[in-house]
VMD Tcl script that draws the C-alpha trace (Angstrom):
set ca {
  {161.72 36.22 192.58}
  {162.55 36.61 196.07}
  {161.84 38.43 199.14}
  {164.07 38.53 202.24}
  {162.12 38.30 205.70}
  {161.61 41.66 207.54}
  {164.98 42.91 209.21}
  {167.19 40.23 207.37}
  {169.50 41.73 204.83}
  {170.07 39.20 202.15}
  {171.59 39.89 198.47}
  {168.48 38.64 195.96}
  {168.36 38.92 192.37}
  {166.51 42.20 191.18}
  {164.87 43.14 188.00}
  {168.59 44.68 187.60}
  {170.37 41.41 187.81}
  {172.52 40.03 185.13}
  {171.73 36.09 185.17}
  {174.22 33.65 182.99}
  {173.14 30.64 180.98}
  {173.96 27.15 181.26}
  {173.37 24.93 178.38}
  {170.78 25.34 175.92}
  {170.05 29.26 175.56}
  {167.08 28.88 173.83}
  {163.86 28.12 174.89}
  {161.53 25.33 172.88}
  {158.48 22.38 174.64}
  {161.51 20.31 174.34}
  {164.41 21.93 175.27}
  {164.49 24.07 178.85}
  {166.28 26.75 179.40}
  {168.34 27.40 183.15}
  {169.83 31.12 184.18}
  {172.52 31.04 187.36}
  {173.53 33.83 189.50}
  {175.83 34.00 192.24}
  {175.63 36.97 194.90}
  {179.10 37.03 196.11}
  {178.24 36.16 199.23}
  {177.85 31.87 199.06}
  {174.60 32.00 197.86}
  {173.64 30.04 194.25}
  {170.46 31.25 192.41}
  {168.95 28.99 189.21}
  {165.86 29.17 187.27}
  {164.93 26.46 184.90}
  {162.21 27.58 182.55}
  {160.14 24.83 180.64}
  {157.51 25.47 178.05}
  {154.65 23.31 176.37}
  {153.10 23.78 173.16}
  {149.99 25.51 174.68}
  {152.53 28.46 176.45}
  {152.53 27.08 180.20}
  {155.58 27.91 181.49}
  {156.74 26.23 184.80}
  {159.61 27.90 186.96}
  {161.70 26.07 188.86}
  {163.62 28.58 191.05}
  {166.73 26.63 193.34}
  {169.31 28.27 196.08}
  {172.11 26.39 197.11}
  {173.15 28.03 200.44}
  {177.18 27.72 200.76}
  {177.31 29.70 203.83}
  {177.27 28.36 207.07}
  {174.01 29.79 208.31}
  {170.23 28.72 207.57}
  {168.82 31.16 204.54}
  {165.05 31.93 204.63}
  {163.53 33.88 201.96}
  {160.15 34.52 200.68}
  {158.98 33.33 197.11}
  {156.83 35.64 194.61}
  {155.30 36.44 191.11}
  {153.77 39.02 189.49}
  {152.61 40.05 186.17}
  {151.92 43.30 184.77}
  {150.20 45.56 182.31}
  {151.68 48.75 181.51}
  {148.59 51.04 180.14}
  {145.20 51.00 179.86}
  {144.23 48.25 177.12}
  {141.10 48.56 174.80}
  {138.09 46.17 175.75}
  {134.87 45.14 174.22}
  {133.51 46.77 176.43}
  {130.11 44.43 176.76}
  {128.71 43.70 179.99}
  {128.78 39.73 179.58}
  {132.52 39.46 179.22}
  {134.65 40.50 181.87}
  {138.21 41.77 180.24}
  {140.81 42.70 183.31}
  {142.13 41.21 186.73}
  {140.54 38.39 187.95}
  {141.61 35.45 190.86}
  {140.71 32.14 192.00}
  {141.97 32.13 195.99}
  {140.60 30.40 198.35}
  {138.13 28.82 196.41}
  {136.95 31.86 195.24}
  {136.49 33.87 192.10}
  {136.48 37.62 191.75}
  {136.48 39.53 188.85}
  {138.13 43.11 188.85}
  {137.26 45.06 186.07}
  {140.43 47.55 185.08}
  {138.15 50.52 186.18}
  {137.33 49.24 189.72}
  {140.84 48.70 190.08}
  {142.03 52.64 189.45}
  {139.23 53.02 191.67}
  {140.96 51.19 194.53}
  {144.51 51.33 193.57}
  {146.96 49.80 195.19}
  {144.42 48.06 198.01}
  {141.91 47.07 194.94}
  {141.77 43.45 196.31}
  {143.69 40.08 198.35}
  {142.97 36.99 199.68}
  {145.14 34.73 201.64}
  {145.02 31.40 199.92}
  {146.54 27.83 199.49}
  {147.48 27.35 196.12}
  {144.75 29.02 193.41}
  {145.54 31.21 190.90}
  {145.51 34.84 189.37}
  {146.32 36.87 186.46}
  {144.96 39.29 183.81}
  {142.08 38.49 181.07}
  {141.21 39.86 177.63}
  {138.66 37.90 175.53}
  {140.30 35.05 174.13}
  {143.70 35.14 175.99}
  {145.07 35.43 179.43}
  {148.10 35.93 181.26}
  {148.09 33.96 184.86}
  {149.97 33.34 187.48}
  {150.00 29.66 189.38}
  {151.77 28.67 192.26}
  {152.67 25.46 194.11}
  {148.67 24.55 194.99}
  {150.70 23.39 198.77}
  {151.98 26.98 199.36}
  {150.29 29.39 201.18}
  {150.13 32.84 199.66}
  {148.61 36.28 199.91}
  {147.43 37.13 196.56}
  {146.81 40.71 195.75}
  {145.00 42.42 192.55}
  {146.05 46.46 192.17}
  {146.57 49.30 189.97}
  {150.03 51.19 190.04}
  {151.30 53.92 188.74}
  {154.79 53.31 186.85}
  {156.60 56.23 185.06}
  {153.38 58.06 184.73}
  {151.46 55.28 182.83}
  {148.85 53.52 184.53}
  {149.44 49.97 185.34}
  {147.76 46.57 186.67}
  {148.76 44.22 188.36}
  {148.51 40.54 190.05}
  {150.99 39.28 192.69}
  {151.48 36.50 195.32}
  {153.84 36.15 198.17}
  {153.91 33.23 200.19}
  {153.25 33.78 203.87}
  {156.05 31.27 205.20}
  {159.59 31.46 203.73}
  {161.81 28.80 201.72}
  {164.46 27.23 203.80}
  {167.49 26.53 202.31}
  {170.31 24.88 205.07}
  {173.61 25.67 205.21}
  {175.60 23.60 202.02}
  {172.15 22.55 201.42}
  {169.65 23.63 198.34}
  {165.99 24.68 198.51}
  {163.31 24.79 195.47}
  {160.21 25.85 194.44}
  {158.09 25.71 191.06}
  {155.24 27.64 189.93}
  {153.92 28.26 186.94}
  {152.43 30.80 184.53}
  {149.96 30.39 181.62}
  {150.11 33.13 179.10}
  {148.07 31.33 176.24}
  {144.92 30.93 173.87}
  {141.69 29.98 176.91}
  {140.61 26.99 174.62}
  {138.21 25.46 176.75}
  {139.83 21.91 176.68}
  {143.14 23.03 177.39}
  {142.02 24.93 180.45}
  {140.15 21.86 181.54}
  {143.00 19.58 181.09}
  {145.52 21.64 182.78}
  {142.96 21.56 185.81}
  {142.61 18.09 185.86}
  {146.63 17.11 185.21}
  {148.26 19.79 187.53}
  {145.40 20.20 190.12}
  {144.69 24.01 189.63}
  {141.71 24.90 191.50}
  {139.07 26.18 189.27}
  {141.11 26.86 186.46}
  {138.05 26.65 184.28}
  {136.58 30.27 185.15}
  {139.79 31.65 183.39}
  {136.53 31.38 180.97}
  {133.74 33.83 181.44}
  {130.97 31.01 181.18}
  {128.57 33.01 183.21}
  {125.17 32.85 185.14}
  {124.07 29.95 183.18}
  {127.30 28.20 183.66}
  {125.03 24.80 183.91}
  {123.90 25.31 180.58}
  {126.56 27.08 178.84}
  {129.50 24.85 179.35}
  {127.12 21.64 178.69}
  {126.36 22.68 175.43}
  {129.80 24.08 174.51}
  {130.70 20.73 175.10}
  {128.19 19.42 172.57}
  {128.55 21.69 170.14}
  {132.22 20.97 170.44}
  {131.72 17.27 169.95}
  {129.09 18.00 166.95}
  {131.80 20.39 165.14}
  {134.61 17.76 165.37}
  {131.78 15.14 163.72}
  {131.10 17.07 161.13}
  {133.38 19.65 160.52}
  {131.54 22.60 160.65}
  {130.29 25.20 164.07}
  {127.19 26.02 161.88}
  {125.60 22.39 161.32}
  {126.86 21.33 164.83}
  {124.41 24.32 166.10}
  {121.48 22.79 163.71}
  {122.34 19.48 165.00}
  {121.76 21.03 168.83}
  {118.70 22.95 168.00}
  {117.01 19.55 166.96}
  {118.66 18.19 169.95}
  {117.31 20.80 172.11}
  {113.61 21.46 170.69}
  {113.47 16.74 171.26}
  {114.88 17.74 174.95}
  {111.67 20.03 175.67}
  {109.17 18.33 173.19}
  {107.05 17.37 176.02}
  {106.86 21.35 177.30}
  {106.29 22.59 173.94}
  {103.46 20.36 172.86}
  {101.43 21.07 175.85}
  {101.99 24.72 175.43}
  {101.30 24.25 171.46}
  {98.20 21.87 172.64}
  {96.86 24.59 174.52}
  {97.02 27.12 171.92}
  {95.26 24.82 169.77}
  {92.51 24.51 171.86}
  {92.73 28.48 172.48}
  {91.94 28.52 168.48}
  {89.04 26.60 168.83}
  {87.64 28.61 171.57}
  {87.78 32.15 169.53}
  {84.07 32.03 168.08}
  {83.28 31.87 171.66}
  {85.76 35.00 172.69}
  {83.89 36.68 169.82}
  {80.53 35.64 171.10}
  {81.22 37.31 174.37}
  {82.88 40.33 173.16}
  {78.90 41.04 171.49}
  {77.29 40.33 175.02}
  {79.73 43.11 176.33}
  {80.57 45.78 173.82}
  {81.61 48.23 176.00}
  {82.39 46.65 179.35}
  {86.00 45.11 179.25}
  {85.89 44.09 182.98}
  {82.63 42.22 182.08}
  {84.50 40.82 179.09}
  {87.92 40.04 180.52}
  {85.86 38.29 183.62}
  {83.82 35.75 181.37}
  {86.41 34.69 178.79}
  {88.57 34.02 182.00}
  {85.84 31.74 183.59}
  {85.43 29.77 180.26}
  {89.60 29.48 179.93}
  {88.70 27.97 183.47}
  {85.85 25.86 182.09}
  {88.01 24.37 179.13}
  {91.09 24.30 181.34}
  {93.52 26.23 178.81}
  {95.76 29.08 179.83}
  {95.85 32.48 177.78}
  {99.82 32.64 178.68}
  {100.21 29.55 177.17}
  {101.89 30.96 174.02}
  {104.75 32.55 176.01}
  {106.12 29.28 177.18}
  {108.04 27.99 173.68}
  {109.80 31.47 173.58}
  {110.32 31.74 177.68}
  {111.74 28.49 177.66}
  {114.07 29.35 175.18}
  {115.46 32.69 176.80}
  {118.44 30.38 179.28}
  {119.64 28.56 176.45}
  {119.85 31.60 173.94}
  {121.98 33.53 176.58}
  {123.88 29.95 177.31}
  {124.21 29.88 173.15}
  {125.41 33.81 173.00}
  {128.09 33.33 175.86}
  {129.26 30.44 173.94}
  {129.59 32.06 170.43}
  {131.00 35.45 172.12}
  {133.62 34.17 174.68}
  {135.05 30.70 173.52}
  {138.03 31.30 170.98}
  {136.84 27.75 169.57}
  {133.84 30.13 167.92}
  {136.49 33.03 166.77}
  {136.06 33.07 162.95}
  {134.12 29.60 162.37}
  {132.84 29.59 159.23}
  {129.54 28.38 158.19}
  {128.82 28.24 154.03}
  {128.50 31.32 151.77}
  {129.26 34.88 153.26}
  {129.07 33.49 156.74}
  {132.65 32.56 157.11}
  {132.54 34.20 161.05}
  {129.95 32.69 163.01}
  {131.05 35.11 166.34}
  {130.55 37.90 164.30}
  {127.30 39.80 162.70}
  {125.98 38.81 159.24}
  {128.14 41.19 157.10}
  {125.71 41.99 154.47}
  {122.70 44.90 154.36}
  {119.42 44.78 152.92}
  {120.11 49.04 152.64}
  {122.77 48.41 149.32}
  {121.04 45.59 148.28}
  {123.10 42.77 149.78}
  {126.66 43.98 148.95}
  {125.10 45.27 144.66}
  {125.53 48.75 145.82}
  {129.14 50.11 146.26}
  {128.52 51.86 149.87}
  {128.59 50.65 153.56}
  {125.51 51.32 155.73}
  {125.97 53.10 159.17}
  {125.83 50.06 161.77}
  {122.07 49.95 162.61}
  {121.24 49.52 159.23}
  {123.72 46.35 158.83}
  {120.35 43.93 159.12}
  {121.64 41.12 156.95}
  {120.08 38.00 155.12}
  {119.96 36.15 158.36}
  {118.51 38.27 160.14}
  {115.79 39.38 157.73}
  {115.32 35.25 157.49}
  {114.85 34.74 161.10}
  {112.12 37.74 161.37}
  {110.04 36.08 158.07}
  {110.05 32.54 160.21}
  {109.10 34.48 163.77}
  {106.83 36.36 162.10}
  {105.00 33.19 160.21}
  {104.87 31.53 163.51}
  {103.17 33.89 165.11}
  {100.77 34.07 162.54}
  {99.60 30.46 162.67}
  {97.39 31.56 165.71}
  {94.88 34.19 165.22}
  {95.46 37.80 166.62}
  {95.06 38.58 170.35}
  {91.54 40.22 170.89}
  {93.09 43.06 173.01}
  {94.36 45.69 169.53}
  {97.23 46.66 172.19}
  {98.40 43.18 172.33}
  {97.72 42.77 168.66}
  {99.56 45.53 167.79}
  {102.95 44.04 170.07}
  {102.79 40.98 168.13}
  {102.80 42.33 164.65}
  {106.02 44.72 165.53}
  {107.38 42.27 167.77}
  {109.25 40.45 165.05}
  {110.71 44.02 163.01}
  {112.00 44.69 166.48}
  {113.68 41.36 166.70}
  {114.99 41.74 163.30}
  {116.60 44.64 163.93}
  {117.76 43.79 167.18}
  {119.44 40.63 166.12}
  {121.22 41.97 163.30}
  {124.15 43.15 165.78}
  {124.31 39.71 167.63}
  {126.65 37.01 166.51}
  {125.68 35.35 163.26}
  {125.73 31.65 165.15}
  {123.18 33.16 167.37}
  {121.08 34.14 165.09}
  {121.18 30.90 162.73}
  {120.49 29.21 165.71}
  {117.05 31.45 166.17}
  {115.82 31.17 162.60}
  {116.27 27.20 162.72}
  {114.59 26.70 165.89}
  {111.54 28.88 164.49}
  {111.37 27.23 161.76}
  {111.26 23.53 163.50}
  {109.01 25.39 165.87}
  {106.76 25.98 162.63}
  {106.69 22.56 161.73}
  {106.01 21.07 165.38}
  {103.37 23.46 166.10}
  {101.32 22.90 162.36}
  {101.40 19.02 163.33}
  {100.01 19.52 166.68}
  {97.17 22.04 165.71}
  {96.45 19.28 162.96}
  {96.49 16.70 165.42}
  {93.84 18.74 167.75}
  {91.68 19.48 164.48}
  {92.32 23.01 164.60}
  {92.34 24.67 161.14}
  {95.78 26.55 160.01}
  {94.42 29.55 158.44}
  {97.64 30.72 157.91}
  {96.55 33.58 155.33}
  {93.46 34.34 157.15}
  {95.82 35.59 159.65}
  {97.71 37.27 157.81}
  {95.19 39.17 156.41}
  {93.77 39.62 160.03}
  {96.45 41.09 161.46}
  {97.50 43.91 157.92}
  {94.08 44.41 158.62}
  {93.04 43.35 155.16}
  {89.72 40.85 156.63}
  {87.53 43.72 158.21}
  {84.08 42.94 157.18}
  {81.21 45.92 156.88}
  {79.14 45.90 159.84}
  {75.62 44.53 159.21}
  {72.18 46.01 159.82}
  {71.25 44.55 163.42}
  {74.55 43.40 164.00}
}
mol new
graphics top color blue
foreach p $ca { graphics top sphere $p radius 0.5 }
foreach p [lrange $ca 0 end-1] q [lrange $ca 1 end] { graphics top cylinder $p $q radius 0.2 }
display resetview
């Protein structure tokens, strides 16, 4: 619409006015649609709507000035929600108002903007854009990125209901001269956020930043990146599920070189334990004593107790890139995989409590730990067990529970997610068995099994 300067009266269309078509009447990508109205008063008023497939509208809004006087007025947009809508809810997506003006992004979640009301947030800005988010879709407003604008974010009340609400109004008017016209096109995307699209429509119109209409987050480095690949990888082959396989080999050749030093140095950790063992008899019951000599000989045979940590720390970026990517993208919405996994964004639907589906009852929510899930805590668990228990029973006792608690935590997360985890511990199986071979350390995988059920303890000796 329009806004007439400050102390000008000029007769502009309203939310009231009556408009007339001319032409086509209804609206398709290839056939626009253009509404007239004439204010009495020698003013012309058009809008030309146009529509692609993907539900970007441009706006072409014209006056033809018949008087015999100069007409400024000021352009604007808005778009509303009336109520307050039902989110996720989860702390990695933002759902509600959000902006790109002057270069920047801000994020308004729907309760920070009751909080502020009307003055929640604005930015002057030239060009940019701002709107209104849910998960997968989002309604935004675009305007010419020449025109200066003050865009605003708020909440409003209107007939009682709560409301929200993004606006912009340039800061210098339209001129249109007297039997003269004057134009000006914006735009607004009310669409799917497929990650392409939004990309694209950056690129071909020159939005600024259009691409945070998606919540990539924090890792933004890593998590578009490998959207991208996976992306590639699923149109290969067809399928989300293999194209995450195909990255997790990708990613485990991409830190090989961290890995098998880590793995290396476990190895050599293995061979050291007789040693550990030998100077937890010097020191029975002096654990200073004991923690200060097996340090000096992790010194002398340059190997670092930490060393385990590494293959799972360097993991923890790209399984938060991975879990943005599954949750947010609507590329991942309902991608099958093969057998009961037919949502890959989703949780593994079945329950070990009836049996896998055999029993004719639904378990309460934190007892939905599927066949995945179970899967991926059998291959953490058997990795861990390929080195022998910690000597401290504290840090013993961590690692045996440490993959239950996993289980059970990653029965909630996104079934993608979680196939992701199980493959890359079971590749992480594989690599780790060759390099303690290659160091001639021993895989006593059932040794240490036994070790840590407590199943080895031997009968303490006379003398001993």
């Amino acid at each position: 619409g329009w806004v007439a300067p400050t102390g000008q009266t000029v007769k502009l269309p309203s939310s009231e006015t009556v408009w007339s078509t001319s032409g086509n009447t209804t609206l398709t990508p290839s056939a626009p649609v253009t509404l007239k109205w004439d204010n009495g008063e020698g003013l012309l008023f058009e809008q030309t709507f146009s529509i692609d497939d993907n539900y970007m509208v441009t706006v072409r809004q014209d006056i033809t000035n018949n008087t015999s006087a100069a007409v400024n007025v000021f352009p604007y947009a808005r778009v509303q929600r009336i109520g307050i809508p039902q989110i996720t809810g989860i702390y990695v997506l933002h759902e509600g108002l959000l902006s790109v003006l002057d270069e920047t992004l801000e994020e308004l979640p729907y309760s920070d903007a009751q909080d502020n009301g009307t003055a929640a947030y604005s930015s002057k800005s030239t060009g940019g854009w701002l709107g209104i988010t849910d998960k997968y879709w989002a309604a935004t407003l675009i305007p010419d990125q020449k025109m200066n604008v003050t865009g605003s974010l708020r909440h409003l009340t209107i007939a009682n209901n709560d409301a929200f609400q993004a606006d912009y109004l340039a800061t210098q008017p339209i001129s249109a001269a007297p039997g003269a016209k004057a134009s000006i096109e914006s735009r607004v995307f009310a669409g799917a956020k497929k990650s392409y699209l939004i990309d694209s429509y950056q690129e071909d119109l020159g939005i600024s930043n259009f691409e945070l209409m998606i919540d990539w987050g924090w890792f933004y480095f890593i998590t578009k990146p490998l959207f991208k690949v996976l992306h590639y990888f699923n149109a290969m082959v067809g399928n989300f599920g293999i194209a995450i396989l195909i990255v997790t080999v990708l990613l485990k050749l991409l830190f090989f070189p961290l890995q098998n030093k880590s793995y290396a140095s476990m190895s050599k950790m293995k061979k050291l334990a007789p040693e550990m063992e030998k100077i937890k008899t010097r020191f029975p019951d002096d654990r200073a004593k004991q923690q200060q000599a097996m340090m000096e000989m992790y010194k002398k045979e340059e190997v670092s107790p930490l060393s385990g940590c590494w293959p799972i720390l360097i993991q923890i970026p790209v399984f938060f890139a991975l879990y943005k990517v599954i949750y947010v993208t609507i590329e991942m919405r309902h991608a099958p995989f093969f057998g009961w996994l037919q949502d890959l964004s989703a949780p593994d639907p079945t329950s070990l409590f009836n049996l896998f589906g055999l029993l004719p009852f639904t378990p309460p929510t934190f007892l939905l730990i599927g066949v995945l899930p179970i899967l991926m805590g059998i291959t953490m668990w058997i990795q861990m067990r390929l080195n022998p228990a910690p000597p401290d029973p504290i840090q013993a006792q961590i690692f045996n529970w440490m993959p239950l608690f996993f289980t059970f935590l990653l029965a909630s997360f996104p079934a993608g997610l979680v196939l992701y985890w199980t493959w890359n511990n079971f590749l992480s199986i594989l690599q780790q068995s060759y390099i303690m071979k290659k160091h001639g350390v021993d895989i006593n995988l059932l040794g240490n099994i036994k070790a840590s059920l407590g199943l080895d303890k031997k009968k303490d000796q006379p003398g001993e």
